[in-house]
C-alpha positions as CSV (number, residue, x, y, z in Angstrom):
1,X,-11.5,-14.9,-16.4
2,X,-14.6,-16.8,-15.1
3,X,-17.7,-14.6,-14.1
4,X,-16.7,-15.7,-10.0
5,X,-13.3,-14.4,-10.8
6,X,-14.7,-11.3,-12.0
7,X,-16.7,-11.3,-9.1
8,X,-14.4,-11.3,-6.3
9,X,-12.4,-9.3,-7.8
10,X,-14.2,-6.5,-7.6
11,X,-15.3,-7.3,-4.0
12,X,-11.9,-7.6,-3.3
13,X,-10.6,-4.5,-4.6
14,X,-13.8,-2.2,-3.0
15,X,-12.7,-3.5,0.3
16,X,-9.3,-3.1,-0.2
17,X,-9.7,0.7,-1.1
18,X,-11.2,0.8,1.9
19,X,-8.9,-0.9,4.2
20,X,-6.0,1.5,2.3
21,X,-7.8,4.9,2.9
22,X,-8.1,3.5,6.7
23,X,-5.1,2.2,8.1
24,X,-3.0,0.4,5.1
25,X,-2.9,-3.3,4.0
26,X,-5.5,-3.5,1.8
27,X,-2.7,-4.5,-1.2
28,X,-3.1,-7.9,1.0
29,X,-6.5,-8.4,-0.4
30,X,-5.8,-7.3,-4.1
31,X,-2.7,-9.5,-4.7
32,X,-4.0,-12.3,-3.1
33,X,-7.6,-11.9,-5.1
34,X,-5.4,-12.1,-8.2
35,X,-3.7,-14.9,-7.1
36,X,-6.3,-16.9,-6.2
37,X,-7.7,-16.2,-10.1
38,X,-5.0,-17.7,-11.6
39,X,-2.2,-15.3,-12.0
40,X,1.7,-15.9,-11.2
41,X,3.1,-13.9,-9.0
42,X,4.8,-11.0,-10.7
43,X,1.8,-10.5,-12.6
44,X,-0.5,-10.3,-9.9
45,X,2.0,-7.5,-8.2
46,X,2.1,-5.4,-11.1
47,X,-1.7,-5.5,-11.6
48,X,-2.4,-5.1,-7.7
49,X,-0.3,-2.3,-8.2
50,X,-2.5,-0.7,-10.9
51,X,-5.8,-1.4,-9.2
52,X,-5.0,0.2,-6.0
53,X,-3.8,3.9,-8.0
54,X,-7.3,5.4,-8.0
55,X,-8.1,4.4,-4.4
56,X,-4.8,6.0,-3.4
57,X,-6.0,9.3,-5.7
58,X,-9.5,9.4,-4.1
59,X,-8.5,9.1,-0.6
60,X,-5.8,11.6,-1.0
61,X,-8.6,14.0,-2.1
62,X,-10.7,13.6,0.5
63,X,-7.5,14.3,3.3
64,X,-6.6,16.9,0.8
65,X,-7.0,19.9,3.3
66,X,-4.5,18.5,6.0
67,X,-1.8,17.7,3.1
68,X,-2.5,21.7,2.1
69,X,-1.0,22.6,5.4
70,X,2.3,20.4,5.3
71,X,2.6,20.8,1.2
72,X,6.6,21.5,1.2
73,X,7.7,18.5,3.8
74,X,5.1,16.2,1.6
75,X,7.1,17.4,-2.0
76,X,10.4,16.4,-0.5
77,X,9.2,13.0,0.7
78,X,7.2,12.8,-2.5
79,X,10.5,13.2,-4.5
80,X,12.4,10.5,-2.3
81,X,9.7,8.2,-2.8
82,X,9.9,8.1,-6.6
83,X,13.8,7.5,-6.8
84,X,13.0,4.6,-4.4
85,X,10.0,3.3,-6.1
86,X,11.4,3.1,-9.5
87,X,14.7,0.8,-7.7
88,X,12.1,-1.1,-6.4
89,X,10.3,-1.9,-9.4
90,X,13.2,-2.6,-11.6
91,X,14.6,-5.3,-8.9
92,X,11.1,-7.0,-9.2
93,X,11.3,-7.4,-12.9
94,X,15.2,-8.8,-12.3
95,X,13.0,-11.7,-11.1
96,X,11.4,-15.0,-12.3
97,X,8.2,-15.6,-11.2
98,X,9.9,-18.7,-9.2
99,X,12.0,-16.7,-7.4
100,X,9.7,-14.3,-6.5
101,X,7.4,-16.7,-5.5
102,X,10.1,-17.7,-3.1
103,X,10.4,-14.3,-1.1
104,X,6.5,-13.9,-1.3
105,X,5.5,-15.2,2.3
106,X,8.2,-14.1,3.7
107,X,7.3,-10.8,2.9
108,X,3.6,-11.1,3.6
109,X,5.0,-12.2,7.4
110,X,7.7,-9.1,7.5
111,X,4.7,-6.3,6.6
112,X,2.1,-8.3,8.7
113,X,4.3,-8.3,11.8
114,X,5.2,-4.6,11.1
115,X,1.9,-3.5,10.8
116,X,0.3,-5.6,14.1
117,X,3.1,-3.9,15.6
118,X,2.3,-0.5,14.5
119,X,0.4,0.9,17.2
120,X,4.1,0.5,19.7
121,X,6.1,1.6,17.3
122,X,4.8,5.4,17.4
123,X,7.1,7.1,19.8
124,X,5.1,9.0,22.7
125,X,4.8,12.4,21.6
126,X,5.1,12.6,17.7
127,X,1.6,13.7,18.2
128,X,2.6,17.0,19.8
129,X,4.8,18.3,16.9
130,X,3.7,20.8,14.5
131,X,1.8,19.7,11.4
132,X,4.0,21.6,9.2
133,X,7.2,20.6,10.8
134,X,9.6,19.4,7.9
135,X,10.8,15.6,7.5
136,X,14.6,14.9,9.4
137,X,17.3,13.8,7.6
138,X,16.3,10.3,8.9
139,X,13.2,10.5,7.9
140,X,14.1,10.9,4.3
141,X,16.3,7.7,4.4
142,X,13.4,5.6,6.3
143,X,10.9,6.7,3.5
144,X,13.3,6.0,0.8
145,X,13.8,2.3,1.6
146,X,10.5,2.3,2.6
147,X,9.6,3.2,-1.3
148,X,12.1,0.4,-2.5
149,X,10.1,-2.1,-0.7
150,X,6.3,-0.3,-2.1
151,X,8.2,-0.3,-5.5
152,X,9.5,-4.2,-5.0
153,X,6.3,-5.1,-3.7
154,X,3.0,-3.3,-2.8
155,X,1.2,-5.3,-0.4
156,X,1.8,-4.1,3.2
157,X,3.5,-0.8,1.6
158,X,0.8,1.6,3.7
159,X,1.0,-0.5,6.3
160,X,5.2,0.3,6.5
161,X,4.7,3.8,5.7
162,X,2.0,4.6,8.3
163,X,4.5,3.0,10.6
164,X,7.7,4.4,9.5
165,X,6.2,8.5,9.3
166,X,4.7,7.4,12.8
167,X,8.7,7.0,14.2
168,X,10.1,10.1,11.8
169,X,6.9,12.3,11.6
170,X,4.8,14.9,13.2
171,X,1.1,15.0,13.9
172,X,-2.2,13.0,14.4
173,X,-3.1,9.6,13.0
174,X,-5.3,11.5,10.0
175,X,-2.1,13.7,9.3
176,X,0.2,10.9,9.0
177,X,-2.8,8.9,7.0
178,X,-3.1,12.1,4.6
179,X,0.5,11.9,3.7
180,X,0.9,8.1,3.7
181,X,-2.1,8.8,0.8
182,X,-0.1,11.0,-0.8
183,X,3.6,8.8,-1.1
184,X,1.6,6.1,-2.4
185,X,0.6,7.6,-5.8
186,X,4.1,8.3,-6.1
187,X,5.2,5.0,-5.4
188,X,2.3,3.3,-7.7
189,X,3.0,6.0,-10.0
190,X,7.1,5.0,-10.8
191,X,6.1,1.5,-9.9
192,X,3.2,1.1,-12.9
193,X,5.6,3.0,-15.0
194,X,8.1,0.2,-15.2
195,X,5.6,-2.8,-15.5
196,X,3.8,-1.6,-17.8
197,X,6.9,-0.7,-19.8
198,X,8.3,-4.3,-18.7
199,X,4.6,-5.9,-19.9
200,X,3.4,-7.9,-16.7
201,X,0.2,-6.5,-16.6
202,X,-3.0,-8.4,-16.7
203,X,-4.9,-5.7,-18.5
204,X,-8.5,-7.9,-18.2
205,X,-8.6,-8.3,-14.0
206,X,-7.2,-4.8,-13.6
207,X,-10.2,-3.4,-15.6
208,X,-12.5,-5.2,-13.2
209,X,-10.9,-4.3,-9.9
210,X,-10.0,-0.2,-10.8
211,X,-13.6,0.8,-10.3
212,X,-13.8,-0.8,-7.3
213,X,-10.5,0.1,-5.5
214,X,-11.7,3.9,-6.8
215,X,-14.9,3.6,-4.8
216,X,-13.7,2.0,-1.7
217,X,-11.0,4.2,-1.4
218,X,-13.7,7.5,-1.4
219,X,-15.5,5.8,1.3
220,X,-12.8,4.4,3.3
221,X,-12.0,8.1,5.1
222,X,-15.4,8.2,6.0
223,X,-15.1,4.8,7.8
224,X,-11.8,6.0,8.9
225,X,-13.4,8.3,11.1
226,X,-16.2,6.2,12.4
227,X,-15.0,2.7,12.6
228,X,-12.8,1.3,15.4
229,X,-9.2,0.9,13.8
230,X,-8.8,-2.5,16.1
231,X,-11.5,-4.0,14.4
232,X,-10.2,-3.1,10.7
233,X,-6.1,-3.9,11.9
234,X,-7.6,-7.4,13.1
235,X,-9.2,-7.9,9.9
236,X,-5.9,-7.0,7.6
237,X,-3.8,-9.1,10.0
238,X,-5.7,-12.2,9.6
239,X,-5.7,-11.3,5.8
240,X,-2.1,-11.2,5.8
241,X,-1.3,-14.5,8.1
242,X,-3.3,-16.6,5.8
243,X,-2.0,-15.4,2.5
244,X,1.6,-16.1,4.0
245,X,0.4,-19.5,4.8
246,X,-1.2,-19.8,1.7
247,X,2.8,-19.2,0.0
248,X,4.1,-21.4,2.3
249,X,2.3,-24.2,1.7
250,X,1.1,-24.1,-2.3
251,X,4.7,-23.4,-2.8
């Protein structure tokens, strides 16, 4: 790992904590850092996965008073979420690297359609219903393939979720932000489990982009409520329709 690699990886992962705490997508940025310094596929997954735990843990902090106030819904989803995430993870490491690489753009296209979508998706008045209303039945099945996909492969997870608990959900955009937050140190949780335990983790670039992710992920609420969320979905589009190009045409 050159000194430039070391570089944008850590500008890649502070702005990615950001994007994350903010409105998803940020895993966009981290994988395709990672990739772009050399790694194959299923190792830059793994590790995009452990870089983008603390910015998950510091953003949940900071929305910690509206998860206090919908606790019990959030420890049922939180318990779906794990049994998904940990199918999820053990399909990836089924997988060579070639065939991965195979499903890669097509994957960055699916969660980058999803999440320019995202803001039609919401049904008109989810907003209305109580904050501590509990998760429907279908709800629970949405989040649980939602975590096999997060588990399978992170980038564009928080853009799925913030979609998905928009359709099944209750609340404001913060409330839904707070518990997507929350699901995703589950998810990353099961997910680094299993890689680490199936050793595809590139211990070196991870140490460089942790700090990073931790940081932007702390400041990211505080942007959240300042900064235009068209400006920021733009940005994590683009990010997304050039890495899928990117796949397409290296591969």
């Amino acid at each position: 790992m050159t000194l430039f690699d070391a570089l944008m990886l850590f500008a890649a992962g502070a702005i990615a904590g950001a994007v994350n705490a903010v409105a998803g997508g940020g895993t966009f940025l981290t994988f395709g850092a990672l990739t772009l310094a050399g790694l194959p596929p299923i190792a830059a997954n793994a590790t995009s996965s452990i870089t983008q735990f603390p910015g998950y843990i510091t953003s949940t902090l900071a929305y910690w008073s509206d998860i206090r106030r919908m606790w019990r819904g959030a420890v049922a989803l939180a318990a779906i979420s794990a049994a998904g995430a940990l199918a999820g993870a053990l399909l990836l490491l089924s997988l060579d690297n070639p065939s991965f690489r195979a499903l890669v753009p097509w994957l960055l296209l699916a969660a980058t359609a999803l999440f320019a979508a995202g803001p039609w998706l919401k049904p008109a008045g989810s907003a209305e219903r109580p904050e501590i209303a509990g998760s429907s039945p279908a709800g629970k099945v949405v989040q649980f393939f939602t975590s096999i996909y997060g588990g399978f492969f992170g980038a564009g997870m928080g853009v799925m979720m913030l979609a998905t608990l928009g359709l099944t959900e209750g609340g404001d955009y913060h409330r839904l932000n707070a518990l997507k937050n929350m699901l995703s140190i589950v998810i990353a949780a099961v997910a680094i489990v299993v890689f680490v335990w199936g050793g595809v983790v590139a211990w070196p670039q991870a140490a460089v982009m942790i700090p990073a992710v931790g940081l932007g992920g702390w400041y990211g609420v505080w942007i959240a409520k300042r900064l235009p969320q068209t400006i920021l979905r733009g940005f994590v589009i683009i990010v997304g329709v050039l890495l899928a190009v990117y796949y397409f045409v290296s591969g």
